[in-house]
N, C-alpha and C positions, 0 to 999 in steps of 0.2 A: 656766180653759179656754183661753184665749189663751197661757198657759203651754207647756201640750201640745200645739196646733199649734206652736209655735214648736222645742217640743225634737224633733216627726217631721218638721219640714223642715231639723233642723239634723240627725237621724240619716239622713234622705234624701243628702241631700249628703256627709256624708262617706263614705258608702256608696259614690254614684257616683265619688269621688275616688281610690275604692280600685281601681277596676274597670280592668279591662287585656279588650281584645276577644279571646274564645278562635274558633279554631276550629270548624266544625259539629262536636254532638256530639250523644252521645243526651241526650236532655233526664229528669229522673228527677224526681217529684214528691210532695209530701206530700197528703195530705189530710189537713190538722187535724182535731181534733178527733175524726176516723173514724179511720183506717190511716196512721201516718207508716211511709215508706219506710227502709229501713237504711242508705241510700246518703248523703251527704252532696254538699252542693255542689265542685265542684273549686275551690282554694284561691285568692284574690282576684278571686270571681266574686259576681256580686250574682243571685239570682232571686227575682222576685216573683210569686205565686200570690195571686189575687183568688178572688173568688167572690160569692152573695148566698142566704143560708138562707131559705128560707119553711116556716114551721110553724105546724101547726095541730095544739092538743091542748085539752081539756075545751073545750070553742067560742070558745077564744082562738085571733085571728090574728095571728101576730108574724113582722115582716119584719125580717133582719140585713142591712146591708151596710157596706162593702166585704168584709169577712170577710177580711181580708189578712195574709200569711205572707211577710216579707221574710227570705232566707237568704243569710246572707253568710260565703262562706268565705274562712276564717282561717288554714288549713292544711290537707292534702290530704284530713287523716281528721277535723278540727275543722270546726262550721259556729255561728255567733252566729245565732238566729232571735229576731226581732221578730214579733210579732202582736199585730197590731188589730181588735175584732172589730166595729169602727166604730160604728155606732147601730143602734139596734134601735128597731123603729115597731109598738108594739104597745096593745092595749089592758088596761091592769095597774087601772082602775079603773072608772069611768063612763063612761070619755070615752079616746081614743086618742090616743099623747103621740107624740114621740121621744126615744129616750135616748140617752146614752154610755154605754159600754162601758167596760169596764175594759182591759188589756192584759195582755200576756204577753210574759216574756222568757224564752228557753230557749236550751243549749249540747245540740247536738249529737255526739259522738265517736265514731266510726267501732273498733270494736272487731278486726275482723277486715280481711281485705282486700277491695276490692269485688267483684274478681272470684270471692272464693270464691264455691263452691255453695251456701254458708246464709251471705250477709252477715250482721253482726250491730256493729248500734249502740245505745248508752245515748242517750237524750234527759233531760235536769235543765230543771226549768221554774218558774217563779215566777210569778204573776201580782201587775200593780200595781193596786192598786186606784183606779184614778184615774175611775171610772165613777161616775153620777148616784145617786143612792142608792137607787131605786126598783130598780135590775136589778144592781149592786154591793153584795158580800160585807162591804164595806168594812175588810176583812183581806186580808190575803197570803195565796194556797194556793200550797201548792209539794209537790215530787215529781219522781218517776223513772219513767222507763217504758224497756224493751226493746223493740227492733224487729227483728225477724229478716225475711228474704225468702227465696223460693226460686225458681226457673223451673218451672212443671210443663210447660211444651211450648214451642215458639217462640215463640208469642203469649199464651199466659198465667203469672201469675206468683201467688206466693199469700204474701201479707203477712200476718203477725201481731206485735198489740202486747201485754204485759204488763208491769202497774205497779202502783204505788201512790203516791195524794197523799193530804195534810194539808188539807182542807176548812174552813175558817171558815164556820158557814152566818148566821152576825149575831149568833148568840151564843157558841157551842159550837162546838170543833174539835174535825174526829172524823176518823179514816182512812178513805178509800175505792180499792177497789181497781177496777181496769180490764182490759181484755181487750177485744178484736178482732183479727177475723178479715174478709181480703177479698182 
């Protein structure tokens, strides 16, 4: 455990070591997990997307946080994403624990131009299983997903992903496949 803090404060910092300050720009964002954008970061630029999940399903309440998506780009159509989906605070038996998470590394590549009218990026993604074993796969899932975008008016825009990953579920790997729309 003391491990993995030590290797996200040693990916922290070389991260910021890369960083050069740009110019105001439009700011473009992912949401894991739901709708990744087609866009990529601009090229030796660090952006970090937090967040905190609350869900409730069959009368389980389970709290995620930081839920965090560090994107670092590599080159102008490449981005390195890190994701941590921190601990999660939930009740998995009698009594209410907290856990760690597993993580995620993913390469994002910019397929088309930004500007075109339907951007279009690949995302390749791996998960580490480095999470507590009660909420970890204790396997690696890995996959591909597409992300297309488009503008329908000045202010709205409409994301869609399709993919498929390799699922570990503790015994069995099976394919599954994904889709979203937002």
């Amino acid at each position: 455990f003391i491990m993995i803090k030590k290797v996200l404060l040693l990916l922290t910092l070389i991260c910021l070591s890369a960083v050069h300050v740009l110019p105001a720009q439009e700011l473009t964002t992912d949401r894991p997990d739901y709708t990744e954008s087609a866009i990529t970061v601009p090229a030796r630029s660090v952006q970090l997307e937090t967040g905190l999940e609350y869900v409730t399903e069959n009368n389980t309440v389970s709290t995620t946080f930081p839920n965090s998506l560090f994107r670092i780009g590599l080159h102008r159509s490449v981005e390195l994403r890190i994701g941590f989906t921190g601990w999660t605070w939930a009740k998995l038996s009698d009594e209410r624990d907290l856990y760690f998470n597993d993580m995620i590394v993913e390469s994002k590549i910019q397929l088309t131009d930004k500007k075109a009218d339907v951007p279009v990026a690949i995302i390749l993604a791996a998960t580490i299983p480095v999470g507590d074993d009660a909420v970890s796969t204790g396997g690696s899932d890995y996959g591909m997903k597409f992300a297309g975008s488009c503008d329908l008016s000045e202010n709205t825009d409409l994301g869609i992903n399709a993919g498929i990953y390799s699922v570990f579920d503790g015994m069995n790997r099976q394919l599954m496949a994904i889709a979203s729309i937002s």
